[in-house]
C-alpha positions as CSV (number, residue, x, y, z in Angstrom):
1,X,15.6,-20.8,9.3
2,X,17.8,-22.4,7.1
3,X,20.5,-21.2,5.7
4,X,24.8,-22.3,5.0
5,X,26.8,-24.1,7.8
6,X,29.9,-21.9,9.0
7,X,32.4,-23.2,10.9
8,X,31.1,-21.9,13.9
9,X,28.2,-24.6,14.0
10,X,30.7,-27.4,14.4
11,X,30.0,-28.4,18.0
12,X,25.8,-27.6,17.6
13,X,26.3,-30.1,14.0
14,X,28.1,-32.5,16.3
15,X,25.7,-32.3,19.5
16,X,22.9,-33.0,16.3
17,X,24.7,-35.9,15.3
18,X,25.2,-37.3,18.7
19,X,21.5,-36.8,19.5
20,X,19.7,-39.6,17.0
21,X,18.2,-42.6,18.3
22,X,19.2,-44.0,14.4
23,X,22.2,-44.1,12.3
24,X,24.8,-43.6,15.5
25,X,28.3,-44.1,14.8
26,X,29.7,-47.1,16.7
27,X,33.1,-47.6,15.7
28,X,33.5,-44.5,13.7
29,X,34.6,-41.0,15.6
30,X,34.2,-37.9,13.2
31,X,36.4,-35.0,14.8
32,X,35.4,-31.7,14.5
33,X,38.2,-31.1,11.8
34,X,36.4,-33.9,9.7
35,X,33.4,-31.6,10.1
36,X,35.2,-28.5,8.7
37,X,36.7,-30.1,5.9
38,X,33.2,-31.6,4.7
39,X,31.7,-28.1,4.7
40,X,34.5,-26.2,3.1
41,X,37.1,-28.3,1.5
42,X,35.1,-31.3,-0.2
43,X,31.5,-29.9,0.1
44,X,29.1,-28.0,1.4
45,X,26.8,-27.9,4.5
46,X,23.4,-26.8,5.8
47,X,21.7,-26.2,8.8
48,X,18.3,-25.4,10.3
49,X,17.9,-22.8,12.8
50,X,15.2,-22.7,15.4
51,X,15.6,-19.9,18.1
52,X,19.1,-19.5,17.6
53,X,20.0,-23.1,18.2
54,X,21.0,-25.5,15.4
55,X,18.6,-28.4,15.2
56,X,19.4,-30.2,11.9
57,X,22.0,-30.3,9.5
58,X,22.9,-31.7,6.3
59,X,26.2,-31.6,4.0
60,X,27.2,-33.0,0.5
61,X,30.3,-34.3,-0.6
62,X,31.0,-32.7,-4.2
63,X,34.4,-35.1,-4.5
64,X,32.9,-38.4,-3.9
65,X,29.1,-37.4,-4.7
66,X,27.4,-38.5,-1.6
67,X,25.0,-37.5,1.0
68,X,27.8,-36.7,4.0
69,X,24.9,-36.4,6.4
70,X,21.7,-35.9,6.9
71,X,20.4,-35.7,10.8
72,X,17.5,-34.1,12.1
73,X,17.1,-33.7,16.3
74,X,14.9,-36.4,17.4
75,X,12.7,-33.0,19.2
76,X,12.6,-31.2,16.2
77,X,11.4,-34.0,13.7
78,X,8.3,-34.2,11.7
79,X,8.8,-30.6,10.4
80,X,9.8,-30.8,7.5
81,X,13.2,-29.8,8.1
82,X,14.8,-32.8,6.6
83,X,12.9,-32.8,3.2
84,X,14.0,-28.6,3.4
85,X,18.0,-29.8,3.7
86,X,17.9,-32.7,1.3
87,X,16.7,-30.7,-1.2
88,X,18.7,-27.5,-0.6
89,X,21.4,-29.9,-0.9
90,X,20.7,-32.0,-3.6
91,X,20.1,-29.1,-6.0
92,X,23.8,-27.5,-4.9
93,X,25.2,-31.1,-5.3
94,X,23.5,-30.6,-8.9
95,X,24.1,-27.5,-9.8
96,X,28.2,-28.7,-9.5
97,X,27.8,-30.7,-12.0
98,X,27.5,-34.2,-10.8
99,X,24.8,-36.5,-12.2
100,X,24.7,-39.6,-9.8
101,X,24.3,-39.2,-5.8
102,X,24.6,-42.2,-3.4
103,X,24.4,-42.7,0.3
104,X,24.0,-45.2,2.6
105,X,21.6,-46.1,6.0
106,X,21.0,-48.5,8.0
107,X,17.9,-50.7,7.1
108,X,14.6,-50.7,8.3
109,X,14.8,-46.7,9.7
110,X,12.8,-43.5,9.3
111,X,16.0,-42.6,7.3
112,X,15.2,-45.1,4.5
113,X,11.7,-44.4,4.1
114,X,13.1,-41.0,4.2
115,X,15.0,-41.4,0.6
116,X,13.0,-44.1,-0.8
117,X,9.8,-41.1,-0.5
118,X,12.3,-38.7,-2.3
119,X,13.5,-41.1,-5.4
120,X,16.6,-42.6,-4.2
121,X,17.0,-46.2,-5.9
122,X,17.8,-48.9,-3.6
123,X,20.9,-50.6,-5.0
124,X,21.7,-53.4,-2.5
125,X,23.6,-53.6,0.8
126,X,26.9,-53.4,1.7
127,X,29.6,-55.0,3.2
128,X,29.0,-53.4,7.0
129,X,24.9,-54.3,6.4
130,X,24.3,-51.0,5.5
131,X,22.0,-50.1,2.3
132,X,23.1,-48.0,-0.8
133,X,21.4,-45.7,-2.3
134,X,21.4,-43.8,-5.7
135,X,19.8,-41.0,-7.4
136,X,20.2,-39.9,-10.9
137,X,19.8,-36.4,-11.9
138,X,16.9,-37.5,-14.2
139,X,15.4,-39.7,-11.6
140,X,14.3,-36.7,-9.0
141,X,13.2,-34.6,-12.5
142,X,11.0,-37.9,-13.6
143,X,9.2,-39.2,-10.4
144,X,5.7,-40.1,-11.0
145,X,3.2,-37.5,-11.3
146,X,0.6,-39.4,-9.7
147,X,0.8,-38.4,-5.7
148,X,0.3,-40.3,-3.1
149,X,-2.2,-37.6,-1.6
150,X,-3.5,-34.2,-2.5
151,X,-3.9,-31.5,-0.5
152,X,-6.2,-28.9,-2.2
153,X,-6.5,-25.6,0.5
154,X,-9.2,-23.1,0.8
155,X,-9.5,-20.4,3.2
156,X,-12.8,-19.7,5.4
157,X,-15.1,-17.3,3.9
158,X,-15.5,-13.6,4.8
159,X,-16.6,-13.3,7.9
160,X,-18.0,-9.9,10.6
161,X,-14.6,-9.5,12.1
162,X,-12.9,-9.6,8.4
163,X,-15.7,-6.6,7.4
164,X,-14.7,-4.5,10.8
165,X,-10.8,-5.1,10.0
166,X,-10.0,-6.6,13.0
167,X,-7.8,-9.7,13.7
168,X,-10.0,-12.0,15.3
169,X,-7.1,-14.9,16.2
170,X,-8.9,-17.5,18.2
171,X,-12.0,-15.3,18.7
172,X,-14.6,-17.5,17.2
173,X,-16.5,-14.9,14.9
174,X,-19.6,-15.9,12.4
175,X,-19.4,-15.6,8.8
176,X,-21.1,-12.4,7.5
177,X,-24.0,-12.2,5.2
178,X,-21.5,-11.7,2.5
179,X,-19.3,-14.8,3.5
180,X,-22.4,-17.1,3.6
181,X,-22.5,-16.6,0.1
182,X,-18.8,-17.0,-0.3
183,X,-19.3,-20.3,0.8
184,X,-21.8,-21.2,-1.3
185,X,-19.9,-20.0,-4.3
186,X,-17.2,-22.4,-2.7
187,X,-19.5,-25.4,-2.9
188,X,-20.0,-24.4,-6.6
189,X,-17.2,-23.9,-7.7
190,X,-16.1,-27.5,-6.1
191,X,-18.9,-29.4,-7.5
192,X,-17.3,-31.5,-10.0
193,X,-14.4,-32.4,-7.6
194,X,-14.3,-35.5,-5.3
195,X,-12.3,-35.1,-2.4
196,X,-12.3,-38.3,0.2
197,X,-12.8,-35.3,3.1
198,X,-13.1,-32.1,3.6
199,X,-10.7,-30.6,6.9
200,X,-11.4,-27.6,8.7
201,X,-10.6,-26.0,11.9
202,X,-13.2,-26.2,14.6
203,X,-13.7,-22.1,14.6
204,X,-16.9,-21.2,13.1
205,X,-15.7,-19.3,10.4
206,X,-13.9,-22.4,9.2
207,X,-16.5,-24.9,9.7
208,X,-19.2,-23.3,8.7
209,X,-17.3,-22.2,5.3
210,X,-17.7,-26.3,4.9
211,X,-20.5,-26.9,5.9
212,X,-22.3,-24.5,3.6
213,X,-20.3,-25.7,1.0
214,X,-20.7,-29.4,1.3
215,X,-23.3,-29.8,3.5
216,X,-25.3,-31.1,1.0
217,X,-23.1,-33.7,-0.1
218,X,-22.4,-36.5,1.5
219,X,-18.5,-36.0,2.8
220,X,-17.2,-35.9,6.0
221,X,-16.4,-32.7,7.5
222,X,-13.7,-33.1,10.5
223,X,-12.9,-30.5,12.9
224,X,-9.3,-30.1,14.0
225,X,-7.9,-27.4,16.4
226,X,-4.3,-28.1,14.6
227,X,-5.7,-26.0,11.9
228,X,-6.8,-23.0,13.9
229,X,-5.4,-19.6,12.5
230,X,-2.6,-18.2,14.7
231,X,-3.4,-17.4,17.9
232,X,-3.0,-13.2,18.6
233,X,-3.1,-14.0,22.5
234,X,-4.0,-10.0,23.8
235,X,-3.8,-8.6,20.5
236,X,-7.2,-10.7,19.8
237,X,-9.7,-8.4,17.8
238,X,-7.0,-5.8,17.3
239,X,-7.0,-4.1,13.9
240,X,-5.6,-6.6,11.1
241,X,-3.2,-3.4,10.4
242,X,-1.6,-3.0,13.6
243,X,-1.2,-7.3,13.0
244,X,0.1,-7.1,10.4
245,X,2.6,-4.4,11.5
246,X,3.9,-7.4,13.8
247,X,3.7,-10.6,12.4
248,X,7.4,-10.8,11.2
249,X,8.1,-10.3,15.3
250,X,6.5,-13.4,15.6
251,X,8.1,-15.9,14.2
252,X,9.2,-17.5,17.1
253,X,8.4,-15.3,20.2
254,X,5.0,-16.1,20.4
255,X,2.4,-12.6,20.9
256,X,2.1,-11.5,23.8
257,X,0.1,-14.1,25.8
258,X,-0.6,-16.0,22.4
259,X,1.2,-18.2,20.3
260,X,3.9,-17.9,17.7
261,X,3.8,-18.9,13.8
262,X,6.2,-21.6,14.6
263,X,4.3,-23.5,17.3
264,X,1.6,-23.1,14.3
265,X,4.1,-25.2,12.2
266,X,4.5,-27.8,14.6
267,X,1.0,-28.2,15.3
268,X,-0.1,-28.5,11.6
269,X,2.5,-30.7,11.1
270,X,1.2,-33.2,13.4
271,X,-1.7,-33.0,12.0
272,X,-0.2,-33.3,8.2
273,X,1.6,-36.4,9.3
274,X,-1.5,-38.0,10.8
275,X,-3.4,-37.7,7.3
276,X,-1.1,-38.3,5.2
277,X,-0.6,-42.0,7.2
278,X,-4.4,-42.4,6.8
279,X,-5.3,-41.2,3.3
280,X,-3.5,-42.7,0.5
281,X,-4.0,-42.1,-3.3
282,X,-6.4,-39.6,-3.1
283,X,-7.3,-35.6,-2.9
284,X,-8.3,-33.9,0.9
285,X,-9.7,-30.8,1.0
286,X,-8.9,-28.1,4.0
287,X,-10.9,-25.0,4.8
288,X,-8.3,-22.8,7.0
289,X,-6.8,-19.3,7.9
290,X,-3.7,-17.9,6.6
291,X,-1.5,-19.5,9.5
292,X,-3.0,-23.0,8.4
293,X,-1.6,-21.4,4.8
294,X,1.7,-20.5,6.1
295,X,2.5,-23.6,7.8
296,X,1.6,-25.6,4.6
297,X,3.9,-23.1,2.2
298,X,6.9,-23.8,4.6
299,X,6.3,-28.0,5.2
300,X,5.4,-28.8,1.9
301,X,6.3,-26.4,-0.9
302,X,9.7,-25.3,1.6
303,X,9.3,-21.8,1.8
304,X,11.1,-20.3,3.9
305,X,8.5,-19.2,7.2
306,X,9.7,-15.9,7.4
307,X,9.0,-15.5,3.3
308,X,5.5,-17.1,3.4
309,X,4.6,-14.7,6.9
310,X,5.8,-11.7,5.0
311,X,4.5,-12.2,1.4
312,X,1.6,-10.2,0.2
313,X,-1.7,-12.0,0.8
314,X,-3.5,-12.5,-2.1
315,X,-6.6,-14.6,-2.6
316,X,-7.2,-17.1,-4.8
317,X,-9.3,-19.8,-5.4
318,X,-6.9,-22.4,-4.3
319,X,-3.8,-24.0,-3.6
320,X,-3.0,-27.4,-4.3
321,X,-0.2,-29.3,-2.6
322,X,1.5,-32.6,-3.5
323,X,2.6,-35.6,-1.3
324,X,4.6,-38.6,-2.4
325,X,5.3,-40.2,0.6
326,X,3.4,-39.9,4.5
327,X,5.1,-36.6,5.8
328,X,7.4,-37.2,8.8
């Protein structure tokens, strides 16, 4: 969860900051009193929740127009939580007015490609080695719009369990007579696009989805567990009602004997940061269940998990997601 830093967070930002293997302070101590001035006095700060601990945090600096800090823990990276706070802060740091941002990091880190991937302009080094970094307010509204990769997202077709209204989880239920056709309809409706490969989850319902669809063209299907839907543990082939009664309880206490929609997150977004370091300047197609959905609304568009879990479902024919840089 993300959400404002309080005062209160000081020693959880601090035990952050005194976690990363990049970007430690050597010769520089920042007291706890530098902390609360940078989050109420001069700026403002972020962090990002996970099971009531504070595992990344960000703050801007609305007199001098920098980036204050950015630090994600080195056991809670590659989910997105960085991209969530530079942007939550960027648009504040906006939004008071100020048209030029700069920063500065070490060279040759994560925390470079980091920026470079969200439009900072390199602007040279300075006099400690360190590299500056700028971004204009019409630089993040101008980046190009052709991606590095393109995720285009389907879900599976109907399938028995979907007809009975029952949550099948990890039960690996065929498509139904209807869903076949669904899928077919899918392959259709695709025809004229050309994705590199087309991702699914290795439960039927998924698979087969592609395989009916694009069976008959010569693609690559690859199965990946990452993209399973969420696993209901013993409330497996319950009725999708009483599921949907509880899936906000789930967030992060996993069901009972399951799994929980964040451990969902952090498996798709291993798998997200594996593609996007193999496919490059081109459009991927996945074929996945409403947890696969979730976890790509809240790593890639940032919605908030709890607002993607708890949003309506709707189908449509569907969603297409955007990546500038590999994901990390």
């Amino acid at each position: 969860m993300l959400r404002d830093a309080r005062a209160a967070d000081i020693p959880a930002i601090q035990r952050v900051r005194a976690s990363v293997k990049e970007n430690r302070l050597v010769s520089t101590v920042i007291t706890d009193e530098d902390v609360r001035t940078a989050i109420e006095d001069t700026g403002r700060g972020w962090v990002v929740e996970q099971n009531g601990q504070v595992v990344a945090f960000a703050i801007g600096n609305a007199s001098t127009c920098n980036i204050w800090a950015l630090f994600v823990h080195p056991e809670h990276e590659g989910r997105g939580y960085g991209r969530q706070l530079h942007d939550a802060m960027v648009d504040w740091l906006w939004a008071a007015g100020l048209d030029r941002l700069w920063l500065t990091t070490e060279p040759g880190t994560r925390a470079q490609r980091f920026y470079e991937a969200a439009g900072w302009r390199l602007t040279g080094p300075t006099d400690s080695g360190e590299l500056r970094f700028e971004l204009m307010h019409s630089t993040r509204d101008s980046l190009p719009c052709d991606p590095r990769l393109t995720l285009v997202f389907e879900t599976h077709a109907t399938t028995v369990d979907n007809e009975a209204g029952l949550a099948s989880g990890w039960f690996d239920v065929a498509l139904s007579p209807a869903g076949e056709q669904q899928a077919r309809m899918l392959g259709a409706r695709r025809r004229d696009d050309h994705p590199a490969v087309v991702f699914c989850s290795d439960l039927t319902r998924s698979f087969r989805t592609a395989e009916i669809a694009f069976g008959d063209r010569s693609l690559p299907i690859v199965r990946d567990a990452r993209l399973r839907e969420c696993d209901y543990g013993d409330l497996t082939r319950r009725p999708t009602s009483e599921i949907e009664q509880q899936r906000l309880r789930h967030l992060e206490e996993p069901f009972p004997s399951g799994e929980s929609y964040q451990q969902v997150v952090i498996r798709v977004s291993g798998w997200l940061g594996e593609v996007s370091r193999q496919f490059d300047a081109c459009t991927t197609l996945i074929i996945g269940h409403r947890a696969t959905f979730y976890a790509l609304e809240h790593l890639l568009d940032g919605v908030p998990l709890r607002e993607a879990v708890a949003s309506p479902w709707a189908w449509q024919p569907g969603w297409t997601y955007h990546l500038r840089a590999p994901f990390s």
